[in-house]
C-alpha positions as YAML, in Angstrom:
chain: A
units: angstrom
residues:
- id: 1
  name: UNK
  ca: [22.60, 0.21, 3.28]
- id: 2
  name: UNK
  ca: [20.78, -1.49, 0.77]
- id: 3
  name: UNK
  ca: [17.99, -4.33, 1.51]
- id: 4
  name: UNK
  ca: [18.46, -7.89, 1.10]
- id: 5
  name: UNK
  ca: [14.61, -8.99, -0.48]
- id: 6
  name: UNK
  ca: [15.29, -12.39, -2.67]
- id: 7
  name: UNK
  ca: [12.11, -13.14, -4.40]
- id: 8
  name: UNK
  ca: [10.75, -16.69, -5.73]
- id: 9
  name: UNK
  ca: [9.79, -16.90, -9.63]
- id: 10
  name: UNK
  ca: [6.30, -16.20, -8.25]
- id: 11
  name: UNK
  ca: [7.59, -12.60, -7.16]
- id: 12
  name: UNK
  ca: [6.63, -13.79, -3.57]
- id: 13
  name: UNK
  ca: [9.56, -13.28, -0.39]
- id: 14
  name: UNK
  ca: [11.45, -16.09, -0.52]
- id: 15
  name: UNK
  ca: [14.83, -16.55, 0.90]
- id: 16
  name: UNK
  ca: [16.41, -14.75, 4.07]
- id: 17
  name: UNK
  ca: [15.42, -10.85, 4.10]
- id: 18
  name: UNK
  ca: [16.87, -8.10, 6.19]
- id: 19
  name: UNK
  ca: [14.99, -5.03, 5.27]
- id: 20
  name: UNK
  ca: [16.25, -1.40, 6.66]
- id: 21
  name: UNK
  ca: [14.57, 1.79, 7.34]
- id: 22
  name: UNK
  ca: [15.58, 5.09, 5.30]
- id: 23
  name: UNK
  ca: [17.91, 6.20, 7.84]
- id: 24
  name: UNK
  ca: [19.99, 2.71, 7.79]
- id: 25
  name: UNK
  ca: [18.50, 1.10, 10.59]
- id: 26
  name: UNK
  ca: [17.48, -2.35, 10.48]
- id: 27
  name: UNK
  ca: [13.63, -2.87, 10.73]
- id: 28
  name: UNK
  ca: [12.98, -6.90, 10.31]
- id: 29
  name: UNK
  ca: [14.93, -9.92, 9.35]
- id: 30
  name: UNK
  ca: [13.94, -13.38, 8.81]
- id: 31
  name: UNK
  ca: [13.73, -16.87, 6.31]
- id: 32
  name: UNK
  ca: [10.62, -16.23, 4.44]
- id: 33
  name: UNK
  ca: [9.20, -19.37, 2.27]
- id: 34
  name: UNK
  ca: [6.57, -18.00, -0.27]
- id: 35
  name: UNK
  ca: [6.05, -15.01, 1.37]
- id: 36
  name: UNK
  ca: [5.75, -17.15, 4.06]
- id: 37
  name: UNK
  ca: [7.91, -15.93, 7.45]
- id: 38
  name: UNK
  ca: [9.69, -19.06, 8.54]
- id: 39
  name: UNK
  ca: [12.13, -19.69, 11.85]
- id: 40
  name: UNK
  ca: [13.27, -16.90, 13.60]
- id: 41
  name: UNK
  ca: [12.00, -13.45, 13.04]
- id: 42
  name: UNK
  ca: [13.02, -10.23, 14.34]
- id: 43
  name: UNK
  ca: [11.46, -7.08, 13.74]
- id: 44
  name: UNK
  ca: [13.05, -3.27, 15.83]
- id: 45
  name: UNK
  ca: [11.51, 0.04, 16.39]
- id: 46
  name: UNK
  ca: [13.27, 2.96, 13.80]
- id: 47
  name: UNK
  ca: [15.76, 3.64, 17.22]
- id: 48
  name: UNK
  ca: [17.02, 0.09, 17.06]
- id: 49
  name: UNK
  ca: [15.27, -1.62, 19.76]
- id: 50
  name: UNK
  ca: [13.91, -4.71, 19.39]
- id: 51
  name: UNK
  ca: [10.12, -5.05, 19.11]
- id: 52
  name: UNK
  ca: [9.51, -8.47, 18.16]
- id: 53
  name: UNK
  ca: [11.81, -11.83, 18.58]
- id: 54
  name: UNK
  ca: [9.25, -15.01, 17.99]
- id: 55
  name: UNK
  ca: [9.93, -18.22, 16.07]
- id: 56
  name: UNK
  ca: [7.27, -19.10, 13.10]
- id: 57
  name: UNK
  ca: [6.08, -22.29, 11.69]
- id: 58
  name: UNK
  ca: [2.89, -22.83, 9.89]
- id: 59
  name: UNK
  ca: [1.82, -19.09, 9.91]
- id: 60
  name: UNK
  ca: [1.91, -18.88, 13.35]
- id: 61
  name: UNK
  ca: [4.24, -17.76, 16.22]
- id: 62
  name: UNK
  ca: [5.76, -21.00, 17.79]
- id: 63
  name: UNK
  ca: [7.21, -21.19, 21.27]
- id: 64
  name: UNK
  ca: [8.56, -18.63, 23.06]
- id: 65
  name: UNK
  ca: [8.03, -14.98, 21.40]
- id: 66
  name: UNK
  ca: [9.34, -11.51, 23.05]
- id: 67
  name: UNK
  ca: [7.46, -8.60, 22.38]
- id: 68
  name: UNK
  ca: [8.89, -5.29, 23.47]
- id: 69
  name: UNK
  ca: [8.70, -5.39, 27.17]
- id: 70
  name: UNK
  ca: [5.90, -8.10, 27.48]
- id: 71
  name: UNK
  ca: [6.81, -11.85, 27.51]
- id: 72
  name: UNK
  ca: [3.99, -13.64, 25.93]
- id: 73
  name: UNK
  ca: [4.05, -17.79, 24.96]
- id: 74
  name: UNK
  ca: [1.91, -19.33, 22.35]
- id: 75
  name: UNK
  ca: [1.24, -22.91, 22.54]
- id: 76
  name: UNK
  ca: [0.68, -24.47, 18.84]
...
């Protein structure tokens, strides 16, 4: 499976990315704005399990954000 990376004209992320590990499993997706993660954002382990499920905005994790087994919230 091949990666989805769309770059700006600055060569920075920019766009929606789903980036896989060699063996075809997916390892992160997200909106990235100037190599800037933006929205939701997930982010699983090389067996497929989720690792990381937060929202962004400004840099930062907003809200609610899942992190394997822990449940942590961030107030912004």
């Amino acid at each position: 499976m091949q990666d989805k990376r769309p770059l700006n004209e600055q060569n920075q992320a920019h766009g929606y990315w789903e980036v896989y590990y060699s063996h075809g499993t997916l390892h992160f997706k997200g909106l990235f704005v100037n190599s800037d993660v933006v929205g939701p954002y997930e982010s699983y382990s090389e067996s497929g399990s989720l690792v990381l499920k937060a929202t962004f905005l400004n840099r930062k994790i907003h809200g609610f954000c899942e992190h394997l087994d822990e449940k942590l919230y961030y107030v912004i």
